[in-house]
N, C-alpha and C positions, 0 to 999 in steps of 0.2 A: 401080279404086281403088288399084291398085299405087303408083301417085306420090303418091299422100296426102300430106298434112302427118304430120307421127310423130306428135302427141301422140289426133288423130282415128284415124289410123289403128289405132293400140295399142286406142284404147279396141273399135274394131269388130272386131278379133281377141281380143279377150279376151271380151269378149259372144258371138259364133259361138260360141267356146272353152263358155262357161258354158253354153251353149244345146246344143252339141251335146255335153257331157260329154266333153269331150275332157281329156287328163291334162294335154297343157301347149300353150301356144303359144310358135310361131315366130315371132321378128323378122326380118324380111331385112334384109340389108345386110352389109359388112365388117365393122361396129363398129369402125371408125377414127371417126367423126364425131361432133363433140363436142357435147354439147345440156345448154342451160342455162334448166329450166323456171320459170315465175312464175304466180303464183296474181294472175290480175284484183285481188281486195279488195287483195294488196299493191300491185301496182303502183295504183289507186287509193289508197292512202294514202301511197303517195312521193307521188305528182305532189301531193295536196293541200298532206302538207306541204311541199314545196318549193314552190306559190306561194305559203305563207305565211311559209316563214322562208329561201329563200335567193334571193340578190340576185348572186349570181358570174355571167359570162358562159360559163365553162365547160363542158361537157358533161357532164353526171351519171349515172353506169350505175347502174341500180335493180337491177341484178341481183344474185342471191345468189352470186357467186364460187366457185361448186361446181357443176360440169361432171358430169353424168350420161354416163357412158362406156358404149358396149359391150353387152354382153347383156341383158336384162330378164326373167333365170329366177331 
């Protein structure tokens, strides 16, 4: 499970972590690589209201514009 998705991953290191009482967990990676998480209910409630109130052909980022960098200690 080393190539996991981050946000799976995270969570089965920090459950080991709670489980085996450990002080802290380790992330691998550089922590060069930029991640930008969203909660389902929001992204379910963009897409709703956008097929109700927008008509642009444009491309719409639902995302929160705040990039989670780095460590997670």
């Amino acid at each position: 499970m080393e190539n996991a998705h981050v946000l799976p991953a995270l969570m089965r290191r920090f459950h080991e972590a709670k489980e085996n009482k450990d002080p802290s967990v380790t992330a691998w990676g550089t922590g060069t690589p930029r991640r930008e998480f969203l909660h389902v209910d929001d992204l379910a409630y963009a897409c709703q209201f956008l097929m109700e109130n927008y008509e642009g052909e444009e491309h719409v980022n639902i995302g929160v514009s705040r990039d989670i960098i780095g460590h997670f200690d």
